[in-house]
N, C-alpha and C positions, 0 to 999 in steps of 0.2 A: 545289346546284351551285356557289353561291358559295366553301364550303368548299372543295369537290375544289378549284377554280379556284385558291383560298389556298394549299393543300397542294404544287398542281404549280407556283409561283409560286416558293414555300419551299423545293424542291427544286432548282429547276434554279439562280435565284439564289447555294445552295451548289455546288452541279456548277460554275456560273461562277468563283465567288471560285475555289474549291479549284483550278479550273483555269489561272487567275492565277499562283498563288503557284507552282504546279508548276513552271509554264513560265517562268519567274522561278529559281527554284532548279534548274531542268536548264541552265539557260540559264548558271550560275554554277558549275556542276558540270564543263562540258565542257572537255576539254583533249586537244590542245594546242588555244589560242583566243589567237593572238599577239598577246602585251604585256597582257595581263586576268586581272582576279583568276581562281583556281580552287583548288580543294582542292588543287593539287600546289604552288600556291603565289601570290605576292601578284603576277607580273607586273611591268608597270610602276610600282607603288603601296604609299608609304612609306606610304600613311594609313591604308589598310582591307588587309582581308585575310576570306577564306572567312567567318566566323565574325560580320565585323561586315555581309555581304550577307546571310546568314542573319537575325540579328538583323531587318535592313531588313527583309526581305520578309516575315517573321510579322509583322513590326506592320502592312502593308498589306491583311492580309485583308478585315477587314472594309469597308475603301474601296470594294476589289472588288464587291465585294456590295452595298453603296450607291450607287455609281454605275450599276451593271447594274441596278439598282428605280429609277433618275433615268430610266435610258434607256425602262423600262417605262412611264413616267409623261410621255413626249415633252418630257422635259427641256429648258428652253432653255441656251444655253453658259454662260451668267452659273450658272447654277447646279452645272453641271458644273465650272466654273472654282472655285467655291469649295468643292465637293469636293476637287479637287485640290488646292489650297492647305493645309487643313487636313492632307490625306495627306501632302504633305509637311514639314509643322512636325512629323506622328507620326515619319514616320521618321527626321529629323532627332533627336527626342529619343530615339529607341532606337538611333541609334547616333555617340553623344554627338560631334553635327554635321556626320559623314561624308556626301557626297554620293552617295550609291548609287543611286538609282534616280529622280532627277528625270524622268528622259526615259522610261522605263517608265511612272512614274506618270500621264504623260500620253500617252502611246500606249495602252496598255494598258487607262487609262481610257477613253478612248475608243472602245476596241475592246469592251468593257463595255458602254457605252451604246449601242453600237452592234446589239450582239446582243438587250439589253435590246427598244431598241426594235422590232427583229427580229420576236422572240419573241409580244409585245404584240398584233403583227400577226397573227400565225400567219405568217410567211415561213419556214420553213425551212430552206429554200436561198436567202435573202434574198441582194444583193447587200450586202455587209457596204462593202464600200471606197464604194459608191454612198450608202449611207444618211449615212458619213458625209460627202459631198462636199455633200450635197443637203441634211442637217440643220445642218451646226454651220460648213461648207467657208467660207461668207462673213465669219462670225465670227470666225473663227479667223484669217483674211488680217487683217481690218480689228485686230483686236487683235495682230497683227505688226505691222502701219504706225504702233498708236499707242505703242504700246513703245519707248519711249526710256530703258530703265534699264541699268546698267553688267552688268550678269550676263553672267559669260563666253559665255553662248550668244548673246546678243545684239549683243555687241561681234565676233563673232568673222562674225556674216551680216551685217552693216555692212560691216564690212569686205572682205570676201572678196567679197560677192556674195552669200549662196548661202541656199537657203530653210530650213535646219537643220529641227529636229522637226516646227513650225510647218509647213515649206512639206509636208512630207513628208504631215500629217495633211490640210494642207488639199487636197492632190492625193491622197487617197483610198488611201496608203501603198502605194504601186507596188513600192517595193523590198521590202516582203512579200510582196503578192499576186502579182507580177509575175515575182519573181526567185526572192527564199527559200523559201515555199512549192512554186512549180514542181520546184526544184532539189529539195529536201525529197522529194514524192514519188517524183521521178525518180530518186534516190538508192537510194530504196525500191522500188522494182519492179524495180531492177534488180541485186539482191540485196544490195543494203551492208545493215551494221549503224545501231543509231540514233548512233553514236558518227559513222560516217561520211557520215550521212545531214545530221549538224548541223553534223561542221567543213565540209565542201563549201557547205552553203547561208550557213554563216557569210562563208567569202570568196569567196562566189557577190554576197554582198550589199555587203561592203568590198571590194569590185572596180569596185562602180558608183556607190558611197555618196560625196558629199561629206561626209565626218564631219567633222561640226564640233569633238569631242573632241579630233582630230587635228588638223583646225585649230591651236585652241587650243593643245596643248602644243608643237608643232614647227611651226605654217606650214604654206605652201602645200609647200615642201620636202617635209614632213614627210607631208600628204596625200598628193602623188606616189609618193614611196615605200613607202606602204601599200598605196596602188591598187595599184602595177605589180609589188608581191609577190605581190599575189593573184591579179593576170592573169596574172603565170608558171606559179603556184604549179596555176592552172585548166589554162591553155594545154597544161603538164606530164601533164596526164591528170590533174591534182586525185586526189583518194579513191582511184581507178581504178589509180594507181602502184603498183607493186609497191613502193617502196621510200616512200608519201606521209606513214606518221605520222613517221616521221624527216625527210623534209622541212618537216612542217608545226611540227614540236618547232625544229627548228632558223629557222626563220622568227619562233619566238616569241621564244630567245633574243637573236638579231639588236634586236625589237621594244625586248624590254628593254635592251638595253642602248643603242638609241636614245631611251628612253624614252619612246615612239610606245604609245598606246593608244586604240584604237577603240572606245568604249565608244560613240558613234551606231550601231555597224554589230550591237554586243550586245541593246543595247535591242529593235531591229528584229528579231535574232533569236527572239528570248524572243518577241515578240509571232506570228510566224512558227508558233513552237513552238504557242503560245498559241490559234490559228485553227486549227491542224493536231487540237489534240484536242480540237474543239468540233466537226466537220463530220467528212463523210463518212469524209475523210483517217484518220482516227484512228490506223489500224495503222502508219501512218512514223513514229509518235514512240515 
């Protein structure tokens, strides 16, 4: 019994990782996805481009898979937290110091540890956003409050107010469960493709998102006018338009040439993606 127990341990652990990096590389695939890298092109961003998100996310796999056996093993945060540290010093050297996926690494982990722990249980239809309010939710506040370091994520929720990745994990990531997943489905049943199913639940979710990315590069300005492209862009019949991938093309170049990029509202989607092909959902992605 022990075995079989290893063997289906060893599998789904890879089903996990493998379903990380997917939902990581569809995530960076999709276009149009205003102002963000994509195969069609580099977006808002002199630094990176397709090739060095690529790069990033095969060096994360094995994280994935580490962190979902932390979750297995009722991980406490401290441990989880130095998972992620190390996942990001890897990607950082694979893609010679580009910031690509900090806020995936820790979403994403956590959504890991979260199924981990899940699994362990036998929950199947576990409450994933509850496991992690109820496991790591305290931690995760008290280790925002003692964070006093300059990293733009941190200067930028000082400033503003606002709860960035942090608040988002410790409230049990609402603009996933809440919004992008819903939207994701609902997209899907009512006959779009996956291409429409992702841009919709993308500005389903920078509609409601304080991203702090946007923060960062342009301000509160800068935030408003992302949010209130994407409530148009909704308001307009979103996906549903007869005329939306040319609105949404043209939304993006607008982005770029404000140099506005939502990389909070991408992170969340990939994680979105990332829950979608691990449950029931599976057929929307």
């Amino acid at each position: 019994m022990a075995l079989i127990a290893s063997t289906v341990y060893r599998l789904r652990t890879q089903q996990v990782a493998r379903a990380a990096v997917r939902a990581l590389y569809d995530e960076m695939c999709l276009y149009p996805k205003p102002g963000l890298v994509s195969k069609t092109d580099n977006g808002s961003h002199d630094d990176m481009q397709a090739a060095t998100f690529i790069k990033s996310l095969f060096s994360l796999r094995h994280y994935f898979a580490a962190i979902y056996q932390a979750g297995t093993r009722d991980a406490d945060f401290a441990e989880l937290t130095r998972l992620g540290i190390a996942a990001e010093a890897t990607m950082l050297r694979a893609t010679a110091g580009v910031n690509t996926h900090r806020g995936a690494i820790f979403n994403l982990g956590l959504l890991c540890a979260a199924l981990g722990k899940a699994d362990a249980a036998a929950l199947p239809n576990a409450d994933l956003a509850q496991i992690v309010i109820d496991s790591w939710g305290a931690d995760i506040k008290l280790a925002d409050s003692k964070d006093m370091s300059s990293s733009h994520g941190n200067l930028v929720c000082r400033k503003y107010a606002v709860g960035g990745a942090r608040g988002e994990a410790a409230a049990g990531f609402p603009h996933v469960f809440k919004i992008g997943l819903p939207t994701l489905v609902a997209i899907h049943q009512a006959g779009g493709n996956a291409v429409a199913a992702r841009c919709q639940s993308f500005f389903a979710i920078m509609a409601a998102l304080e991203d702090t990315n946007l923060l960062h590069r342009a301000g509160a300005d800068g935030l408003h006018y992302a949010r209130t492209s994407a409530i148009s862009f909704l308001a307009e019949g979103g996906v549903f338009a007869a005329n939306w991938l040319q609105r949404a093309k043209h939304i993006h170049q607008v982005f770029v040439a404000r140099r506005l990029s939502p990389g909070g509202s991408a992170d969340l989607l990939a994680a979105t993606l990332f829950i979608a092909a691990l449950t029931e959902r599976t057929a929307v992605i």
